[in-house]
Backbone atoms as SQL, in Angstrom:
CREATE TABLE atoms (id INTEGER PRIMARY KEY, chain TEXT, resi INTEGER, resn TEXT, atom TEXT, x REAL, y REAL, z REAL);
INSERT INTO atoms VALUES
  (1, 'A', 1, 'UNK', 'N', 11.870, -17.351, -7.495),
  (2, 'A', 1, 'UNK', 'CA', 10.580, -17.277, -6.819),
  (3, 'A', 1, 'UNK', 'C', 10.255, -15.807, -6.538),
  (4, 'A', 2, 'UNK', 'N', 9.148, -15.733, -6.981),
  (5, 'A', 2, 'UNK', 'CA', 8.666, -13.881, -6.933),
  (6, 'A', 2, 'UNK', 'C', 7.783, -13.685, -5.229),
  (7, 'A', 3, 'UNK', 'N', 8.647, -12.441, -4.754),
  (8, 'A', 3, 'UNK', 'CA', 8.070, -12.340, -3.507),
  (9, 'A', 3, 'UNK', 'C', 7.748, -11.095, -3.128),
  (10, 'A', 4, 'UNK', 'N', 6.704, -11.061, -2.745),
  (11, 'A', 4, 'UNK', 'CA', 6.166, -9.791, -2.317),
  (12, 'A', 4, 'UNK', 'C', 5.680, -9.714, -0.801),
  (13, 'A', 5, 'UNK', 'N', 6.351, -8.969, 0.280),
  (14, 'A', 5, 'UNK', 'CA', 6.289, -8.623, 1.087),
  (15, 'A', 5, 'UNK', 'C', 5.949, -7.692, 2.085),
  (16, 'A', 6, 'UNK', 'N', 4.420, -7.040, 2.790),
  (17, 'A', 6, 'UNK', 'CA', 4.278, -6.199, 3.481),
  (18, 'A', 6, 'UNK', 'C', 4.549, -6.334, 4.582),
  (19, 'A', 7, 'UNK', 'N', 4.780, -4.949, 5.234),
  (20, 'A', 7, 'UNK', 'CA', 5.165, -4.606, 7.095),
  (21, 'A', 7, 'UNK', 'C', 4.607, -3.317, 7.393),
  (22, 'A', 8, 'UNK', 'N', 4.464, -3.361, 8.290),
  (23, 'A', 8, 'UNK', 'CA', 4.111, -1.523, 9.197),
  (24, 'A', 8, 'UNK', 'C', 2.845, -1.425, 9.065),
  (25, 'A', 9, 'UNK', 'N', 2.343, -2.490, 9.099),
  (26, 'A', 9, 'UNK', 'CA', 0.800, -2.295, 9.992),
  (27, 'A', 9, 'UNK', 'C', 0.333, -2.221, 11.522),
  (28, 'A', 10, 'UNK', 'N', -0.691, -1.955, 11.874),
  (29, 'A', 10, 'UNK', 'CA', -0.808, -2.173, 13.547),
  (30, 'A', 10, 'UNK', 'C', -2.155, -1.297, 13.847),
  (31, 'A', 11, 'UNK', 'N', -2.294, -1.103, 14.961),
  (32, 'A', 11, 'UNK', 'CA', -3.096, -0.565, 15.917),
  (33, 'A', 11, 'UNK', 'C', -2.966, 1.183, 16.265),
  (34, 'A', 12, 'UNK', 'N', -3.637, 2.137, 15.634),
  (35, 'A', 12, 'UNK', 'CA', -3.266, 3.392, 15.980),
  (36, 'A', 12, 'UNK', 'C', -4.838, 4.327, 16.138),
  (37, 'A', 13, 'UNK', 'N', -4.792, 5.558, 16.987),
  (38, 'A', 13, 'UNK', 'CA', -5.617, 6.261, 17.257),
  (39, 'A', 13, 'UNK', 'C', -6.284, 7.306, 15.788),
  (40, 'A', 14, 'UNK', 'N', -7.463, 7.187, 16.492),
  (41, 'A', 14, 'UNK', 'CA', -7.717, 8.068, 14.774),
  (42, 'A', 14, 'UNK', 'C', -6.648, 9.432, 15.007),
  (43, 'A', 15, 'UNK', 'N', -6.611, 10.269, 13.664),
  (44, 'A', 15, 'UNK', 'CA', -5.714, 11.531, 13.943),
  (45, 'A', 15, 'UNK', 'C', -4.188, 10.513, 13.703),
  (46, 'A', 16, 'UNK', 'N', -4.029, 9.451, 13.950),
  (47, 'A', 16, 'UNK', 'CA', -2.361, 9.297, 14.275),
  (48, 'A', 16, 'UNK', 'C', -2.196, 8.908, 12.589),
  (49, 'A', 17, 'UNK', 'N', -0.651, 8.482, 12.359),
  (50, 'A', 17, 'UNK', 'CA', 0.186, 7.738, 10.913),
  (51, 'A', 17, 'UNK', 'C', 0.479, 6.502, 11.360),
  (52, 'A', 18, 'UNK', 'N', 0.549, 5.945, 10.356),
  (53, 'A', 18, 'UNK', 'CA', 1.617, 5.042, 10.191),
  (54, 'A', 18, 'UNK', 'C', 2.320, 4.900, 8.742),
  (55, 'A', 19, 'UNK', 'N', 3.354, 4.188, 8.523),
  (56, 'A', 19, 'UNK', 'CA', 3.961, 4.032, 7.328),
  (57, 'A', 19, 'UNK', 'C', 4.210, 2.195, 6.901),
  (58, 'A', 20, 'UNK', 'N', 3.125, 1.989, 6.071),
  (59, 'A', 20, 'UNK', 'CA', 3.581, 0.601, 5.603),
  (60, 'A', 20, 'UNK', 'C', 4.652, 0.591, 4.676),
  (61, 'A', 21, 'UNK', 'N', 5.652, -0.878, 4.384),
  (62, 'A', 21, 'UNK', 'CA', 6.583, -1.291, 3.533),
  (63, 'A', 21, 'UNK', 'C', 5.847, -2.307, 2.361),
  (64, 'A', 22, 'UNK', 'N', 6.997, -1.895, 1.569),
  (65, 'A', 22, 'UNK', 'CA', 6.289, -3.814, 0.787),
  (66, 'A', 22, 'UNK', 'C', 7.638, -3.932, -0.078),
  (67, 'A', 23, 'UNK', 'N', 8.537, -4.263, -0.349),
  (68, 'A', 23, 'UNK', 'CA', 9.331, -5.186, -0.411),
  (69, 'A', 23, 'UNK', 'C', 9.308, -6.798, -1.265),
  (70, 'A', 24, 'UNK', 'N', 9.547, -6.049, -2.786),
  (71, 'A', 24, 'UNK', 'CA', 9.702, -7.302, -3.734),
  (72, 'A', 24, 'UNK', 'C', 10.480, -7.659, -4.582),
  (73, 'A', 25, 'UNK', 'N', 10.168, -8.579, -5.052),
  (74, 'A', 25, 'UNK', 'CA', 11.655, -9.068, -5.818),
  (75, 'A', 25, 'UNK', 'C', 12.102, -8.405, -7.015),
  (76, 'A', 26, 'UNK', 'N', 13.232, -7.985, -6.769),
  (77, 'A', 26, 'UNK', 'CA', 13.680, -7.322, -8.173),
  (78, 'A', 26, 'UNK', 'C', 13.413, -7.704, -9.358),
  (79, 'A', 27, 'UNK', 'N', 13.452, -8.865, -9.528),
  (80, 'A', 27, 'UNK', 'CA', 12.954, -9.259, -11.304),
  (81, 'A', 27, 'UNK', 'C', 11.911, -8.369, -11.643),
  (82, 'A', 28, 'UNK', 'N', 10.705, -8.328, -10.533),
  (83, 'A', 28, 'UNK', 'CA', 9.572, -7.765, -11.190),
  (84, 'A', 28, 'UNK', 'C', 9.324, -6.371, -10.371),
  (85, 'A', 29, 'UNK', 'N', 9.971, -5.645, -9.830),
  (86, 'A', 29, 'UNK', 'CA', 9.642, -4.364, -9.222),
  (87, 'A', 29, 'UNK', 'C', 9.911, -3.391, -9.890),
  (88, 'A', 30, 'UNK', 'N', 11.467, -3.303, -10.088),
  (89, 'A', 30, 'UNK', 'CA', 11.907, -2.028, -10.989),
  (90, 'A', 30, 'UNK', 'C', 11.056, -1.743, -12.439),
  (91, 'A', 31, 'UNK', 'N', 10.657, -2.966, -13.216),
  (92, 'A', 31, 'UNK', 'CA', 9.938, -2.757, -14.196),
  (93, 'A', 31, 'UNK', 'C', 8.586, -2.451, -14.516),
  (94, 'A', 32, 'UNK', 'N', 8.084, -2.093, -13.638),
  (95, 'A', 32, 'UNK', 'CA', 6.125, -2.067, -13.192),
  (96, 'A', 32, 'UNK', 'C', 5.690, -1.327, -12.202),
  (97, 'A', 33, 'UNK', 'N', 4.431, -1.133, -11.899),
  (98, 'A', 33, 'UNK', 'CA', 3.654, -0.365, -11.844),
  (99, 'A', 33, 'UNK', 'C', 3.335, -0.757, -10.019),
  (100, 'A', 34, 'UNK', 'N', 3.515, -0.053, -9.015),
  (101, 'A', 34, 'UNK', 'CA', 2.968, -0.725, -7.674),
  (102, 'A', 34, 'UNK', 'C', 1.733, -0.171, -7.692),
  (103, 'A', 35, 'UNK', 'N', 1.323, -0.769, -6.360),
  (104, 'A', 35, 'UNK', 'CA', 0.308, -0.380, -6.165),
  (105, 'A', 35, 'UNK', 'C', -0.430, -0.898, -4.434),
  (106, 'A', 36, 'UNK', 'N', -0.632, -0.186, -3.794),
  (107, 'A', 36, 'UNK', 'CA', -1.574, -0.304, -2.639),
  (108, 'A', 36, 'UNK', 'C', -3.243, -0.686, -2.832),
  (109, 'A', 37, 'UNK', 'N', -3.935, -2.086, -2.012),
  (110, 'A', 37, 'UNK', 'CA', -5.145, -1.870, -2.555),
  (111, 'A', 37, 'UNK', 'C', -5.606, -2.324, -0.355),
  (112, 'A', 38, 'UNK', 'N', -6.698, -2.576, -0.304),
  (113, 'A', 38, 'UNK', 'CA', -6.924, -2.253, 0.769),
  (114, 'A', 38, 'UNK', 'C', -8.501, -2.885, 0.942),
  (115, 'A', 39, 'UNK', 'N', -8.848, -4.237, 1.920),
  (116, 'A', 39, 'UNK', 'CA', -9.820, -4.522, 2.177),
  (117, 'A', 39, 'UNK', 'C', -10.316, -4.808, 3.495),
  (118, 'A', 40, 'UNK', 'N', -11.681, -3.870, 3.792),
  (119, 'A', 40, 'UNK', 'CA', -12.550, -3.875, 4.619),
  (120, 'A', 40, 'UNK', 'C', -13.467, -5.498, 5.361),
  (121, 'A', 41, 'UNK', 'N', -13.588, -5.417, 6.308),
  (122, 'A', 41, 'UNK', 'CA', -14.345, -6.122, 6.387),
  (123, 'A', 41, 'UNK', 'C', -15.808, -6.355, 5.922),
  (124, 'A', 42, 'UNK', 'N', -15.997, -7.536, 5.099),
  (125, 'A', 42, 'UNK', 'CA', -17.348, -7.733, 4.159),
  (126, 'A', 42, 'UNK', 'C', -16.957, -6.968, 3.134),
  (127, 'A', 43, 'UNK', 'N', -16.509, -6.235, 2.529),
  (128, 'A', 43, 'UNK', 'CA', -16.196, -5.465, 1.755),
  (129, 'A', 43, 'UNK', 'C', -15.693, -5.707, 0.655),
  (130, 'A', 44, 'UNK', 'N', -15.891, -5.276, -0.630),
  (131, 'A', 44, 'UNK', 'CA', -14.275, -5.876, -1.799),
  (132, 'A', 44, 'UNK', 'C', -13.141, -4.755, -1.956),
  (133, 'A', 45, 'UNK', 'N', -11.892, -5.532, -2.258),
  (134, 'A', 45, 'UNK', 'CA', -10.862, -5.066, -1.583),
  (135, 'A', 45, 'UNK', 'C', -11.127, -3.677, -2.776),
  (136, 'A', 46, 'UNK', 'N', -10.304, -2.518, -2.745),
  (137, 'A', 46, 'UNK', 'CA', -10.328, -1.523, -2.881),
  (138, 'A', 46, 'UNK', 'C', -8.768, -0.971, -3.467),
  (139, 'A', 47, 'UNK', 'N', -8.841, -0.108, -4.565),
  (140, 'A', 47, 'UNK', 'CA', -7.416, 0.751, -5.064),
  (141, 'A', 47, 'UNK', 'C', -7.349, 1.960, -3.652),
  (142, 'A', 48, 'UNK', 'N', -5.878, 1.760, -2.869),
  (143, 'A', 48, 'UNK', 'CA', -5.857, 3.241, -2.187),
  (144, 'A', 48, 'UNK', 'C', -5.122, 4.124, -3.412),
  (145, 'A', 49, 'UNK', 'N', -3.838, 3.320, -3.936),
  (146, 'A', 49, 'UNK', 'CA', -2.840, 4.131, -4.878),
  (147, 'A', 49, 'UNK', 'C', -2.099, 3.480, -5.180),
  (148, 'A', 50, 'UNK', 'N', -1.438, 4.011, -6.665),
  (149, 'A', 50, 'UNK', 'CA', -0.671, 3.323, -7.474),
  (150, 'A', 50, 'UNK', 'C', 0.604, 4.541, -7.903),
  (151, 'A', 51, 'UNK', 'N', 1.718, 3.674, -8.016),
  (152, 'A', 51, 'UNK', 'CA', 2.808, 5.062, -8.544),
  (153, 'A', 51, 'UNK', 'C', 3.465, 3.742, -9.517),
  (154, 'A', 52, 'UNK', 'N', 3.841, 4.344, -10.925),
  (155, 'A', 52, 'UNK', 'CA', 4.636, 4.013, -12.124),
  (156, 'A', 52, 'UNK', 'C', 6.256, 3.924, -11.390),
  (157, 'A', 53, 'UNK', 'N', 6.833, 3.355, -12.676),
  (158, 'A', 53, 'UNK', 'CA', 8.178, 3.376, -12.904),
  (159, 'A', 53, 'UNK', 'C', 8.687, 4.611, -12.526),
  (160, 'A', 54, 'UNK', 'N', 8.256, 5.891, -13.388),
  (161, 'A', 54, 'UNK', 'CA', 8.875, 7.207, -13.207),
  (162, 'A', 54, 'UNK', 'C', 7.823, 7.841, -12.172),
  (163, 'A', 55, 'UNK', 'N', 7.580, 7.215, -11.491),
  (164, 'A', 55, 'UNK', 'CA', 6.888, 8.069, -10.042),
  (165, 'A', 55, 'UNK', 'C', 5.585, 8.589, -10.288),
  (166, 'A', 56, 'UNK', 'N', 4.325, 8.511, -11.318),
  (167, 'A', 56, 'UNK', 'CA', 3.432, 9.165, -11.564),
  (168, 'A', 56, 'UNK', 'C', 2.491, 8.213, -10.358),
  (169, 'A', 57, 'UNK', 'N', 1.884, 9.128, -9.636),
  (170, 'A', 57, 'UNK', 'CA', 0.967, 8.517, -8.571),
  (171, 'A', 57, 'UNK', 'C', 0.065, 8.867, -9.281),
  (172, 'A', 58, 'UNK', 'N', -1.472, 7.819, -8.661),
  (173, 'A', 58, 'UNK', 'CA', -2.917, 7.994, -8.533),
  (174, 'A', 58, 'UNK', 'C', -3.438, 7.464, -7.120),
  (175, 'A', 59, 'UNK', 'N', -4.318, 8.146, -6.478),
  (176, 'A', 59, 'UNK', 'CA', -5.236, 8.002, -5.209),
  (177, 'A', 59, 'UNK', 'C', -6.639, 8.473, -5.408),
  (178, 'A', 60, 'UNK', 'N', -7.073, 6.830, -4.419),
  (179, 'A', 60, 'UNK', 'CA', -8.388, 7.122, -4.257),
  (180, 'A', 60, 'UNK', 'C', -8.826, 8.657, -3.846),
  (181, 'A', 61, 'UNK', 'N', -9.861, 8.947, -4.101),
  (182, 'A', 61, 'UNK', 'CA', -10.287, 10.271, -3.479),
  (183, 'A', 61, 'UNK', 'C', -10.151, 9.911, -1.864),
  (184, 'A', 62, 'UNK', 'N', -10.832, 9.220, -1.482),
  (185, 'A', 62, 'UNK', 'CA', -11.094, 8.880, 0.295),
  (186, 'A', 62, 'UNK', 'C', -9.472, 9.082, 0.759),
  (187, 'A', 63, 'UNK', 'N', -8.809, 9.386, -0.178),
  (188, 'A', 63, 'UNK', 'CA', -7.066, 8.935, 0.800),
  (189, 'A', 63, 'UNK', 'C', -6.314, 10.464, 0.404),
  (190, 'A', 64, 'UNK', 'N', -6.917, 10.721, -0.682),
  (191, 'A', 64, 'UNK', 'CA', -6.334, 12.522, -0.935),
  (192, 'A', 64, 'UNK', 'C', -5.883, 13.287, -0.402),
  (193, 'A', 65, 'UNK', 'N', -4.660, 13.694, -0.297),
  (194, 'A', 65, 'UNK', 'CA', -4.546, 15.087, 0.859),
  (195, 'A', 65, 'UNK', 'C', -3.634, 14.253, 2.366),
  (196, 'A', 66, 'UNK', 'N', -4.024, 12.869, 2.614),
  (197, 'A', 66, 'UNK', 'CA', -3.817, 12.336, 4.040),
  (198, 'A', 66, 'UNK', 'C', -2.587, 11.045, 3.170),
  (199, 'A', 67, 'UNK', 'N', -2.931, 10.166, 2.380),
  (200, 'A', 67, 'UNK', 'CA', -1.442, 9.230, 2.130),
  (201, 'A', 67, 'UNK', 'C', -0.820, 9.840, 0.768),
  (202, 'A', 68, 'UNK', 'N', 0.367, 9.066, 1.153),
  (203, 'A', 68, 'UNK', 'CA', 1.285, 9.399, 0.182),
  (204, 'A', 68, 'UNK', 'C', 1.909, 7.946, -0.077),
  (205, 'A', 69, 'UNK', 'N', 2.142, 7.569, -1.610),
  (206, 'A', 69, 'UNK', 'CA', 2.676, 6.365, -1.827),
  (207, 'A', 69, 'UNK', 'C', 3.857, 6.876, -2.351),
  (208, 'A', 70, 'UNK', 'N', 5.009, 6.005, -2.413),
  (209, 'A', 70, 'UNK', 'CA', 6.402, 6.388, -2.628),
  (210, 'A', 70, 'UNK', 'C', 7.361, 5.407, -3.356),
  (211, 'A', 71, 'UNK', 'N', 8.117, 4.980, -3.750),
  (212, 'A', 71, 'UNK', 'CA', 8.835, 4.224, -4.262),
  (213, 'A', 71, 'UNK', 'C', 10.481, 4.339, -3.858),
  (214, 'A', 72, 'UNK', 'N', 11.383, 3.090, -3.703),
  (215, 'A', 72, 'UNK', 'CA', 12.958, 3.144, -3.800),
  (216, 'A', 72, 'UNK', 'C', 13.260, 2.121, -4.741),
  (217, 'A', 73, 'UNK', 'N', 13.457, 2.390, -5.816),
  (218, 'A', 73, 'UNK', 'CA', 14.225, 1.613, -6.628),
  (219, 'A', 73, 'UNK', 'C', 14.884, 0.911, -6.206),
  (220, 'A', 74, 'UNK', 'N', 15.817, 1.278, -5.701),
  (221, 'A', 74, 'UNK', 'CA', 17.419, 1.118, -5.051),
  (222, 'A', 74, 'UNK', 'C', 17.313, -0.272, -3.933),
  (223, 'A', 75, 'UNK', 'N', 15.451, -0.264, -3.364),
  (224, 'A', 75, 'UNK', 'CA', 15.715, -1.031, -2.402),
  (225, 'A', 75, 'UNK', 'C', 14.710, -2.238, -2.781),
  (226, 'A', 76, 'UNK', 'N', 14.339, -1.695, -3.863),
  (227, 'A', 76, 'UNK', 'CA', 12.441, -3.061, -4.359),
  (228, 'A', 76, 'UNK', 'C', 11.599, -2.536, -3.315),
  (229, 'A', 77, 'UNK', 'N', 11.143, -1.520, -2.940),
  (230, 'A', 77, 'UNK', 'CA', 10.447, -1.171, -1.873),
  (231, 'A', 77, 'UNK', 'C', 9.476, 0.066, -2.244),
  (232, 'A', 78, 'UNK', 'N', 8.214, -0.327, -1.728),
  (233, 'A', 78, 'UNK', 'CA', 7.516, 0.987, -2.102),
  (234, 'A', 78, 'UNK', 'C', 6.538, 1.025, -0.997),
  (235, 'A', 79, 'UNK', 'N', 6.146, 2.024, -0.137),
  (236, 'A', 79, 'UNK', 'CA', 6.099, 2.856, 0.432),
  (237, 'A', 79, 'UNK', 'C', 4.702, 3.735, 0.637),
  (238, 'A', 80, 'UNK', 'N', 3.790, 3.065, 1.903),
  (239, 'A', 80, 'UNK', 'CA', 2.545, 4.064, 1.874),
  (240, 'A', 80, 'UNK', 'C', 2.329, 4.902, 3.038),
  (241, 'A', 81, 'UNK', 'N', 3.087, 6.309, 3.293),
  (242, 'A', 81, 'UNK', 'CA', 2.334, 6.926, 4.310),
  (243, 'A', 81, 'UNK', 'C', 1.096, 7.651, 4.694),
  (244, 'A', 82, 'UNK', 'N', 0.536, 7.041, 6.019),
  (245, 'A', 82, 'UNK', 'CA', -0.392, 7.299, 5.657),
  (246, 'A', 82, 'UNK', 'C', -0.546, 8.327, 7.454),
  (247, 'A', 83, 'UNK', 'N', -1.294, 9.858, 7.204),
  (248, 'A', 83, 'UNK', 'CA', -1.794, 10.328, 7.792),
  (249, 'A', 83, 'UNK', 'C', -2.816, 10.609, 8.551),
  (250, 'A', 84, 'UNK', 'N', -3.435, 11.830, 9.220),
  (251, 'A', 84, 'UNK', 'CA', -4.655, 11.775, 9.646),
  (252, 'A', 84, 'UNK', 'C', -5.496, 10.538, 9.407),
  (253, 'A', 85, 'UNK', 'N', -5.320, 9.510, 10.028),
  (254, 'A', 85, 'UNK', 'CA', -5.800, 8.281, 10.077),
  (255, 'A', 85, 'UNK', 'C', -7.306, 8.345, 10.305),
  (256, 'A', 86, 'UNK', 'N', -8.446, 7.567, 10.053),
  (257, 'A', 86, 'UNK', 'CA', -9.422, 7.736, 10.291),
  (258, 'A', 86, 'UNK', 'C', -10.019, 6.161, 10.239),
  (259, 'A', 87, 'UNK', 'N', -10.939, 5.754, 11.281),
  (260, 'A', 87, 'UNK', 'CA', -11.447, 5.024, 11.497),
  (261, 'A', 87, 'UNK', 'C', -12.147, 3.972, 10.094),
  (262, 'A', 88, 'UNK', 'N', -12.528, 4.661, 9.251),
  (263, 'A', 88, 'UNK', 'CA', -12.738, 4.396, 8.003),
  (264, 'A', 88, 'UNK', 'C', -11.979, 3.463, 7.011),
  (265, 'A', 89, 'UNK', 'N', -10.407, 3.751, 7.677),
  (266, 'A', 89, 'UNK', 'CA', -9.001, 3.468, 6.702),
  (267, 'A', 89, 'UNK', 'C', -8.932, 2.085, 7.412),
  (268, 'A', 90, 'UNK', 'N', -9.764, 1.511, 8.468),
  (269, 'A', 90, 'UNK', 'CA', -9.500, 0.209, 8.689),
  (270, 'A', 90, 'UNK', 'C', -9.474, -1.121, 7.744),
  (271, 'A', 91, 'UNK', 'N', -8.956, -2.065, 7.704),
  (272, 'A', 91, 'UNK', 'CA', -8.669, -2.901, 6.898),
  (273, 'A', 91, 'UNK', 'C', -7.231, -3.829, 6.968),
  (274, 'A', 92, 'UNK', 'N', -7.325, -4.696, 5.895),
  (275, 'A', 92, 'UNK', 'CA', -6.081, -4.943, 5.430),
  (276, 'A', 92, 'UNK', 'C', -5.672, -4.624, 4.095),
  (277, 'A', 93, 'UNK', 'N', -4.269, -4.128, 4.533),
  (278, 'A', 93, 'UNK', 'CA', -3.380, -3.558, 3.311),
  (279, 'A', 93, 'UNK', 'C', -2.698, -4.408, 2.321),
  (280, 'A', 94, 'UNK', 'N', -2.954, -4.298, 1.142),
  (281, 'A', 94, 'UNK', 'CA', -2.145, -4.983, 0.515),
  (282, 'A', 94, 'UNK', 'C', -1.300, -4.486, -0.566),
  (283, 'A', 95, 'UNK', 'N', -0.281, -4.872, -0.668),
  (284, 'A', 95, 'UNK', 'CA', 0.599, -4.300, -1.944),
  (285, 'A', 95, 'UNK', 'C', 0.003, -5.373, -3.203),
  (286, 'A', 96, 'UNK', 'N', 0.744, -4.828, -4.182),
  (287, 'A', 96, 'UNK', 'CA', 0.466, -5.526, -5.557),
  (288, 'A', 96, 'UNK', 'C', 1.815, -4.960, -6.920),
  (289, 'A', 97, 'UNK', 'N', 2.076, -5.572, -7.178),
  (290, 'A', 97, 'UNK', 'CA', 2.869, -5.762, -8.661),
  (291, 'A', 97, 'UNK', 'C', 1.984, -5.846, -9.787),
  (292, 'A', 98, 'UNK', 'N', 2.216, -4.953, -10.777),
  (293, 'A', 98, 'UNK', 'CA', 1.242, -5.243, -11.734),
  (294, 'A', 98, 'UNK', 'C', 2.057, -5.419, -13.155),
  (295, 'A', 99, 'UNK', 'N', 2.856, -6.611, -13.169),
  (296, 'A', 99, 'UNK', 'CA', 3.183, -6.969, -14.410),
  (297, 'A', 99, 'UNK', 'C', 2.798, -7.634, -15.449),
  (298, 'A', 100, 'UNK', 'N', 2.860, -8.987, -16.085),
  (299, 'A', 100, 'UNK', 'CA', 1.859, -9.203, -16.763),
  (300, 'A', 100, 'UNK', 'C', 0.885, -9.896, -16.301),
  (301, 'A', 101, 'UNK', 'N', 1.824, -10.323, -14.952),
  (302, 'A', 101, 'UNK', 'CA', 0.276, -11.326, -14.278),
  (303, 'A', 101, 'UNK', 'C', 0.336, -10.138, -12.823),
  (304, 'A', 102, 'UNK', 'N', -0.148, -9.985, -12.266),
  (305, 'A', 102, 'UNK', 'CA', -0.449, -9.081, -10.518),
  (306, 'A', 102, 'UNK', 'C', -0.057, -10.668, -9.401),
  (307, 'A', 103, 'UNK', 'N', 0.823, -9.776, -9.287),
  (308, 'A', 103, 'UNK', 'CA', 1.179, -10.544, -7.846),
  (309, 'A', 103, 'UNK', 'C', 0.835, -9.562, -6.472),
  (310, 'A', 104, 'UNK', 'N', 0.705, -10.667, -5.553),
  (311, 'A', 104, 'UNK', 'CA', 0.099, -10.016, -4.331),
  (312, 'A', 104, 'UNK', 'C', 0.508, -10.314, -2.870),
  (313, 'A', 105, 'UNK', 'N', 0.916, -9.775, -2.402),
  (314, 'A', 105, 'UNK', 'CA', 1.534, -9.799, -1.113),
  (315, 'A', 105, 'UNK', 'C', 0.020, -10.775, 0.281),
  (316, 'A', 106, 'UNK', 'N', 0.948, -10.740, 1.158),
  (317, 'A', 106, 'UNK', 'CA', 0.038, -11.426, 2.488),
  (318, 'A', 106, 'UNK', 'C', -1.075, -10.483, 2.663),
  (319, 'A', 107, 'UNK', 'N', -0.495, -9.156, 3.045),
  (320, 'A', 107, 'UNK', 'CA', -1.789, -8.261, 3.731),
  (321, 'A', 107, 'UNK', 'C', -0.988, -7.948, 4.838),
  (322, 'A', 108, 'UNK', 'N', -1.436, -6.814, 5.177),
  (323, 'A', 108, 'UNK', 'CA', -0.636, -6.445, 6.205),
  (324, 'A', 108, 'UNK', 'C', -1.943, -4.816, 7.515),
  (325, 'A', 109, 'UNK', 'N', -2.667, -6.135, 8.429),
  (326, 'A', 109, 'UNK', 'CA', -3.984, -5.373, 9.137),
  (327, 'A', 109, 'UNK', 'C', -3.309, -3.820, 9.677),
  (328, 'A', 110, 'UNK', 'N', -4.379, -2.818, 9.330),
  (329, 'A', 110, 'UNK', 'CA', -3.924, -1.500, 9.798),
  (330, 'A', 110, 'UNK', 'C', -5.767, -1.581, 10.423),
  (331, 'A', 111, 'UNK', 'N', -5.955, -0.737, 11.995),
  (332, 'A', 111, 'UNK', 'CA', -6.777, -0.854, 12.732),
  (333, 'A', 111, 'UNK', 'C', -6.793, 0.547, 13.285),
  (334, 'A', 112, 'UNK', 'N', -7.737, 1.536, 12.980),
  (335, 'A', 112, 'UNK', 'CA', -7.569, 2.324, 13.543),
  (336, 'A', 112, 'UNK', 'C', -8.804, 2.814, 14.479),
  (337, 'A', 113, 'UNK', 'N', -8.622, 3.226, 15.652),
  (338, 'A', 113, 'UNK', 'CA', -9.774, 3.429, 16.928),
  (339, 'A', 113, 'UNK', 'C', -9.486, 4.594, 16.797),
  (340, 'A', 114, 'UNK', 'N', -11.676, 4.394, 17.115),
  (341, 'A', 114, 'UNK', 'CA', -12.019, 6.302, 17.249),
  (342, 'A', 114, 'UNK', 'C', -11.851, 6.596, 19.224);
C-alpha cells in the first residue's frame, strides 16, 4: 500500500518559518520526482516546488529566495522550508509523488497572520 504522508503545518506570524515533512513509501520515493503543491482558498491548487532524484529543484517565483525544498533518501522524506512567511503562503500543503500515476498526500494547513 503506497503512502504518502505530510506534517509541520500550523499557525505562524508573517516574517516567521516553518518546516513541513512528507514521508513516503519507499517503493515509490527513491525513484521519482517530489514535489510540493499548495492550495488556497477558492483557488486551484498550485506548484510551490519540485526536486528530482539527483536533487535538481524548481520554484514557483512567489516562493524564490524564501523556501527551500530538500530531500533524504535515506529516510523517504522530503522536506519544505519555508521562510519569511507571508500572509499570501496561506493554504494547504500538499506533497506529491510523481511516478507513473501522482500520488498525493492528505494536506497538511499552513496559516499565516499578518
Amino acid at each position: 500500500q503506497v503512502q504518502v504522508v505530510e506534517s509541520g503545518g500550523g499557525l505562524v506570524q508573517a516574517g516567521g518559518s516553518l518546516r513541513l515533512s512528507c514521508v513516503a513509501s519507499r517503493s515509490i520515493f527513491s525513484t521519482n520526482t517530489m514535489g510540493w503543491y499548495r492550495q488556497a482558498p477558492g483557488k486551484q491548487r498550485e506548484l510551490v516546488a519540485t526536486i528530482t532524484t539527483i536533487g535538481r529543484t524548481n520554484y514557483a517565483d512567489s516562493v524564490k529566495g524564501r523556501f527551500t525544498i530538500s530531500r533524504d533518501n535515506a529516510k523517504n522524506t522530503v522536506y519544505l522550508q519555508m521562510n519569511s512567511l507571508k500572509p499570501e503562503d496561506t493554504g494547504v500543503y500538499y506533497c506529491s509523488v510523481h511516478a507513473r500515476v501522482d500520488y498525493w498526500g492528505q494536506g497538511t494547513q499552513v496559516t499565516v497572520s499578518s
